[in-house]
N, C-alpha and C positions, 0 to 999 in steps of 0.2 A: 132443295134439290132432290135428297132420297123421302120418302116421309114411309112411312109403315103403318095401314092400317089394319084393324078387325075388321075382316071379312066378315060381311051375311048375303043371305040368299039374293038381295037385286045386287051382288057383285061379282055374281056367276057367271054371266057375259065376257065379265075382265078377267076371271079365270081361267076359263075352259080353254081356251090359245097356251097357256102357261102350261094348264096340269097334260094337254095333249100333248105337249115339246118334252116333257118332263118324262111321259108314257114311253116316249119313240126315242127319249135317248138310252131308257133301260128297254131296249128290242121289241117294244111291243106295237101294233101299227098303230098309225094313226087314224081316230074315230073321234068325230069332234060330239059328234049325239051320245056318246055312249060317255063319255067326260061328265057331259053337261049333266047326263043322267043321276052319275056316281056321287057328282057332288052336291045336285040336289038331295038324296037319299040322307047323304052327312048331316046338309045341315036341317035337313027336315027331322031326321031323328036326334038332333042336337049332340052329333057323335063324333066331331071335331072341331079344334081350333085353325081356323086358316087365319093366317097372317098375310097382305097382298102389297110388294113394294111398289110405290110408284116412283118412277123417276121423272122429273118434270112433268109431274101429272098421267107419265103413259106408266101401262102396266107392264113388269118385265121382270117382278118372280116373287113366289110364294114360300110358303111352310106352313106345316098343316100337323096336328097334333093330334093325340088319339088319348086318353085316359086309360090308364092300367091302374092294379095295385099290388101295394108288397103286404102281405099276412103277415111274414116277418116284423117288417113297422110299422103293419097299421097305420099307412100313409099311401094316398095317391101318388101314381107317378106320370108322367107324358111321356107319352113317345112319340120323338118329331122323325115323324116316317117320311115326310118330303119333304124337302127342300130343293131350287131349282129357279136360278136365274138364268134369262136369255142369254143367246150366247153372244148377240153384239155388248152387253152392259154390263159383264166382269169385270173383276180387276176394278169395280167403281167404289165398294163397299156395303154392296147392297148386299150379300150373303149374312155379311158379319151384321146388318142393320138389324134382317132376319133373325139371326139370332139369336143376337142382344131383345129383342126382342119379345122371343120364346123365353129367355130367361126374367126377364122382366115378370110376364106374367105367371111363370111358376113358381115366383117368389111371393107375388103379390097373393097367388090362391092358397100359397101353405103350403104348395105340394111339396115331396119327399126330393126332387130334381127329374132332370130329363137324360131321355136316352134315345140313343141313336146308334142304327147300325150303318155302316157303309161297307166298299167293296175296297179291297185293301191296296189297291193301287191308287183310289181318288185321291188327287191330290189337294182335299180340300183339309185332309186328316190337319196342319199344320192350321190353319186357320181353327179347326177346331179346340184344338190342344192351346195356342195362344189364345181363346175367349176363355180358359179354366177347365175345358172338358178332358179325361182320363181316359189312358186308355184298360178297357178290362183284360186283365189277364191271369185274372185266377178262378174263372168261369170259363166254361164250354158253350158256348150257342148249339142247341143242337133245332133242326124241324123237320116235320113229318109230313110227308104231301101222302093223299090218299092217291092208290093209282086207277 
């Protein structure tokens, strides 16, 4: 029913509807050329993990990882910056497949674990917290945008 594969570049077609719904639910308009663009660049520079669920063979949401590191432990770390199933196929289990998922392969590469910021009313925080994820709160998130 759900199955969860690694994405590569001829699965970008089955992305770009995904990461453009993904765009426009955090307020940014929709541009299906400029998706398709971004994501080629990723995987052409081999600068993330996309994860793509299908559900009976259709495509209805991703997660997409980025590599960081901690100098501290001198260990790799992922940051699962997207996540984002349609919004007819909640509630099916396909977030958490995602996820399970990302964790899967952050075990498998060694890395140090994964991290994820979200907006503090998503109510996905619970699903998070039941697959093992913590919440930080003895760090500050701070970011700088140039003006």
């Amino acid at each position: 029913m759900i199955s969860i594969l690694k994405a590569d570049r001829i699965h970008i077609p089955l992305v770009v509807p995904l990461f453009d719904g993904y765009r426009v639910f955090y307020g940014q308009k929709s541009d299906f050329e400029a998706a398709r663009k971004f994501l080629e660049e990723r995987f052409k520079r081999n600068e993330s993990v996309l994860f793509l669920a299908l559900y009976q063979g259709k495509p209805v949401g991703f997660t997409q990882l980025y590599t960081t590191f901690s100098s501290a432990s001198l260990q790799s770390i992922f940051i699962l910056n997207d996540l984002f199933v349609d919004k007819a196929f909640r509630k099916k289990g396909i977030g958490e497949a995602l996820l399970q998922r990302a964790q899967e392969h952050c075990v498998k590469l060694g890395y140090k674990g994964l991290a994820l910021e979200t907006e503090t009313d998503n109510p996905a925080q619970k699903l998070y917290e039941r697959l093992g994820w913590k919440k930080d709160s003895s760090w500050f998130h701070y970011f700088w945008t140039p003006e």
